[in-house]
C-alpha positions in Angstrom: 11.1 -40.1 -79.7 8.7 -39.6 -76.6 8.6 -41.7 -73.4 5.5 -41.9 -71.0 4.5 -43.1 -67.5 1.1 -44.5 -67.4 -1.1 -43.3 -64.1 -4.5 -44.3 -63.0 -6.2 -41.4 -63.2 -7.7 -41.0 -59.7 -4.3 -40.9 -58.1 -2.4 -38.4 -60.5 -1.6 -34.8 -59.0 -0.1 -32.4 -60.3 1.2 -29.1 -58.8 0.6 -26.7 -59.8 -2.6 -28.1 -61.5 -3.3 -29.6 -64.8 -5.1 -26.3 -66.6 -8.1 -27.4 -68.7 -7.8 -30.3 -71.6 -7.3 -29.6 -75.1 -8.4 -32.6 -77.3 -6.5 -32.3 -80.8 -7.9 -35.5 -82.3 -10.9 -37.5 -81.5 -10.8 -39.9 -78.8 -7.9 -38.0 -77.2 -7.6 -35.1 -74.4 -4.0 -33.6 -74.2 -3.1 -31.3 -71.4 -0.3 -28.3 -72.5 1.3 -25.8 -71.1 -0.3 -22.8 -70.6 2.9 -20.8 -70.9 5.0 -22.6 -73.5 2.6 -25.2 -74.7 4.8 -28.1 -73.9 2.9 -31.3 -73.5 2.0 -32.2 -69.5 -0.5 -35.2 -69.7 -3.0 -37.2 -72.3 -6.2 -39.5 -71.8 -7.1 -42.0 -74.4 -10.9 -42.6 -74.6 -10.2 -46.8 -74.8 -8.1 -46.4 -71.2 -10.3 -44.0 -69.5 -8.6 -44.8 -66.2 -5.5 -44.0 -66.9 -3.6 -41.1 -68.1 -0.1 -40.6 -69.7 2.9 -38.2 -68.8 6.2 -37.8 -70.6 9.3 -39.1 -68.5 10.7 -35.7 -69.2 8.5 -33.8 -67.0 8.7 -36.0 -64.1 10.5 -35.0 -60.3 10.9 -38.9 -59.6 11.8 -40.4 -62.6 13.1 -43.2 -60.8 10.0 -44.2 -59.2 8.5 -45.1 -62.5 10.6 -47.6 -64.0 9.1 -49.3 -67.1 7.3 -52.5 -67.1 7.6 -53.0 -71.1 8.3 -51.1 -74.3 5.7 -50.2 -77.0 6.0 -50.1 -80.6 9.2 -51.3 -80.7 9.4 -51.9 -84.1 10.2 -48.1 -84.9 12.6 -47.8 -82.6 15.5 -46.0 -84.3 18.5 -48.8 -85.2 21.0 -47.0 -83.0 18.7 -47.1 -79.6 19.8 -50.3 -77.6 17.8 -51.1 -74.8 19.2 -53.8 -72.6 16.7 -55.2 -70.6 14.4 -58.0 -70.3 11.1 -56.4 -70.1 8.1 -57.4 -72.8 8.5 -55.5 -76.1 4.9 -54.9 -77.9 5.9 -54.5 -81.6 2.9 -51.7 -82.0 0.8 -50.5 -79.7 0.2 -52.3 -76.5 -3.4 -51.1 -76.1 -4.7 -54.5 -75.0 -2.2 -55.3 -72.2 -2.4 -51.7 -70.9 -6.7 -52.1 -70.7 -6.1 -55.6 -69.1 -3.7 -54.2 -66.6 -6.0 -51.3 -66.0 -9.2 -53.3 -65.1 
C-alpha cells in the first residue's frame, strides 16, 4: 500500500536533485533512485502541474497532512482510518485537476 503528497511542480526541490525521469508507462514519468532504484517522484501527463512523492521519503511528514483519501475501495479490511476527510472510491483524478487549476 503506497501513500503520496501531491506538489505543484514549480515549487518542489529536492536535495540532492531529482536525477533524470524514467517513464515506465505512457503518460507517466517516474523518478528512481539512482543508487537503489527506490521510487522519489512521478508526473501524470493529465496533472502536468503537479507531481507526486511517497510519504515515506519525506523530512516533514507532518507538514503534508492529507486533504482526502483515493481509491478507497481497495483499502485492505483491517486499515481503519479515522477521520473526516473526502474518500474518492477510485481515482480522484478530477478533484485533483480542479484543485490544480
Amino acid at each position: 500500500m503506497a501513500a503520496f503528497a501531491a506538489f505543484d511542480r514549480t515549487a518542489l526541490t529536492a536535495t540532492p536533485p531529482l536525477p533524470a525521469p524514467a517513464s515506465h508507462s505512457a503518460g507517466v514519468e517516474r523518478w528512481n533512485c539512482t543508487a537503489c532504484g527506490s521510487p522519489l517522484a512521478a508526473q501524470f501527463d493529465y496533472l502536468p502541474t503537479q507531481v507526486y512523492v511517497p510519504l515515506g521519503i519525506l523530512d516533514q511528514i507532518d507538514a503534508a497532512a492529507p486533504q482526502l483519501h483515493c481509491h478507497a475501495e481497495s483499502a485492505p479490511r483491517w486499515l481503519h482510518i479515522a477521520d473526516d476527510l473526502p474518500r474518492q472510491t477510485g481515482s480522484a483524478r478530477d478533484t485533483l485537476s480542479d484543485a490544480a487549476e
